[in-house]
N, C-alpha and C positions, 0 to 999 in steps of 0.2 A: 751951237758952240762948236768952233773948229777941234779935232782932236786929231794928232798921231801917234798911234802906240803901236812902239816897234817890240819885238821879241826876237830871239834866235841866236844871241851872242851866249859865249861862253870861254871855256877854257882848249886849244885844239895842237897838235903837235904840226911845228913846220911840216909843210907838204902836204898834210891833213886838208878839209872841208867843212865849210860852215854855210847857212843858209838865211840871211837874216828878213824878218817879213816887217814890214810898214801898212797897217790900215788906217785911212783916213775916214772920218765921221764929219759932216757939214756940209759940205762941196764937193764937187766931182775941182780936183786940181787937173790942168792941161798939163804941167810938167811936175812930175816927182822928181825924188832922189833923194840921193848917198849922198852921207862928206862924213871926214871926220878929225880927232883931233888925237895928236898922239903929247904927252907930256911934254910941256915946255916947246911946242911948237905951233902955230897958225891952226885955224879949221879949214880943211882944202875939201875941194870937189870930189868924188869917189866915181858917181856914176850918175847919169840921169836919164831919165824915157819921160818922151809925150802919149798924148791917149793914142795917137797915132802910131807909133812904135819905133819914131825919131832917137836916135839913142847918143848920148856922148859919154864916154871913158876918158879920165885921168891915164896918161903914158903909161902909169906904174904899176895900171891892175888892167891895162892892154892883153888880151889873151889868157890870161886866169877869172875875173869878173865877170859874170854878164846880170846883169840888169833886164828885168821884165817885169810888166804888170798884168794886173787880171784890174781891168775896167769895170767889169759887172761888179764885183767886189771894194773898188776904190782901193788898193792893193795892189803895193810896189815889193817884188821882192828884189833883193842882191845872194847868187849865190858864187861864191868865194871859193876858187881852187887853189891848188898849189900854193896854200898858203906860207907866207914867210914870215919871221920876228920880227919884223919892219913894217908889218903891216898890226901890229899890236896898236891899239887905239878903241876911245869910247866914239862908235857909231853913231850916228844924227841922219834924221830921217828929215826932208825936209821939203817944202809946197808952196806952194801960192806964184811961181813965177810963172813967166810966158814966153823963158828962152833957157834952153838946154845948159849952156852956159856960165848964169847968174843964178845965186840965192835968192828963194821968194821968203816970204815973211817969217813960215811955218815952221816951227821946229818941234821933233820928236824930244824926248826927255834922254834920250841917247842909251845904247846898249855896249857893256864892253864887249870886246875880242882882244883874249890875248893869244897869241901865239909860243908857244914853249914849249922845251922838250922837259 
């Protein structure tokens, strides 16, 4: 049975860091990732990496994000800088696709992050 259970959100003050982890149980997935949903808005793309270490970022955590995994482990992490109150949103870890780009099937049960002082 496929599973992803993500950890690592919480409560963190703009400009602050957070570090959130995704382990996958069932399959080695070729592309993980990030997306997420902030209230009353779309679930958008955050961040994603291949086993290869192919990476794509959303414009808006360009330079603060980065995204990496540990393969031996099956294990996507996102760690989050310079965070801002626009980036407050319940986190979604997500698999099964085979391009950096697009949502694969897989979704995490989602972790908040909120941002505030």
């Amino acid at each position: 049975q496929v599973q992803l259970v993500e950890s690592g959100g919480g409560l963190v003050q703009p400009g602050g860091s957070l570090r959130l982890s995704c382990a996958a149980s069932g399959i080695i997935f070729i592309v993980m990732g990030w997306y997420r949903q902030a209230p009353g808005k779309q679930r958008e793309l955050v961040a994603a990496i291949t086993t290869g270490g192919t990476t794509n970022y959303a414009d808006f955590v360009k330079g603060r994000f980065t995204i990496s995994r540990d393969n031996a482990k099956n294990t996507v992490y996102l760690q989050m800088n310079s965070l801002k109150p626009e980036d407050t949103a319940v986190y979604y870890c997500n698999a099964g696709s085979i391009k950096v780009w697009t949502a694969g099937g897989y979704w995490g049960q989602g972790t908040q992050v909120t941002v505030s002082s």
